[in-house]
C-alpha positions in Angstrom: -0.6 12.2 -13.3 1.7 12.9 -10.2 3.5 10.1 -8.5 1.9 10.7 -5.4 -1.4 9.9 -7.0 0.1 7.0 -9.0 1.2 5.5 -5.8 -2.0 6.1 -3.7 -3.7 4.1 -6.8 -1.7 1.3 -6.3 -1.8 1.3 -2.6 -5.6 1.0 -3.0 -5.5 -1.7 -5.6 -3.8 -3.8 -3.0 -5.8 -3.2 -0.1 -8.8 -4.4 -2.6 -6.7 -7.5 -3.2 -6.1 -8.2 0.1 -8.9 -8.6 1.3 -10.3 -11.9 0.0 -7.1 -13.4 1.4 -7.8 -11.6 5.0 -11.3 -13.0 5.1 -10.2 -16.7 3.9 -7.6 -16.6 6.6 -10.2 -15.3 9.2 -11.9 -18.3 8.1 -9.1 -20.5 8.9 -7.0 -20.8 5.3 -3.5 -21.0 6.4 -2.6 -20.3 2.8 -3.9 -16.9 2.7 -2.6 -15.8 5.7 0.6 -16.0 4.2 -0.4 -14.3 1.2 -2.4 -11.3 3.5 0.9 -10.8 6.1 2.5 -10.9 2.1 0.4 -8.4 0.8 0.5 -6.1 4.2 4.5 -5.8 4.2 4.2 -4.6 0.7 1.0 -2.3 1.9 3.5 -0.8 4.9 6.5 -0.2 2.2 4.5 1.6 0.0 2.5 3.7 2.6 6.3 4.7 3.2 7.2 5.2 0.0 3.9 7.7 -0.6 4.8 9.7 2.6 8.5 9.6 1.1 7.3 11.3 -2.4 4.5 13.6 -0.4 7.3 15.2 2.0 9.8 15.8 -1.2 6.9 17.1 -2.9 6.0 19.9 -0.6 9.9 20.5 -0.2 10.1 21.4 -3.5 7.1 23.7 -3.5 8.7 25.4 -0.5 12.0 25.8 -2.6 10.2 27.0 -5.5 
């Protein structure tokens, strides 16, 4: 499997675990606000990191 696909994969596995913590800080849990904003940084490095691999990826093809 390509990394840009094994990255996309774990992008969405966060989002779906983000999500119980956005909706029991919605509902006023402190706690899991922390762990959402957490969870979010991580969700913005990585969406960096796939546009990172996808613009190397289509480099290469254009070297190729």
């Amino acid at each position: 499997m390509s990394a840009i696909v094994e990255k996309w994969n774990e992008i969405k596995v966060l989002v779906e675990s983000l999500e119980l913590d956005v909706h029991k800080n919605a509902n006023g849990n402190s706690s899991a606000g922390v762990r959402a904003r957490r969870g979010l940084r991580q969700l913005k490095n990585g969406a960096a990191e796939l546009v990172k691999l996808t613009i190397a990826e289509e480099k290469a093809r254009k070297e190729s």
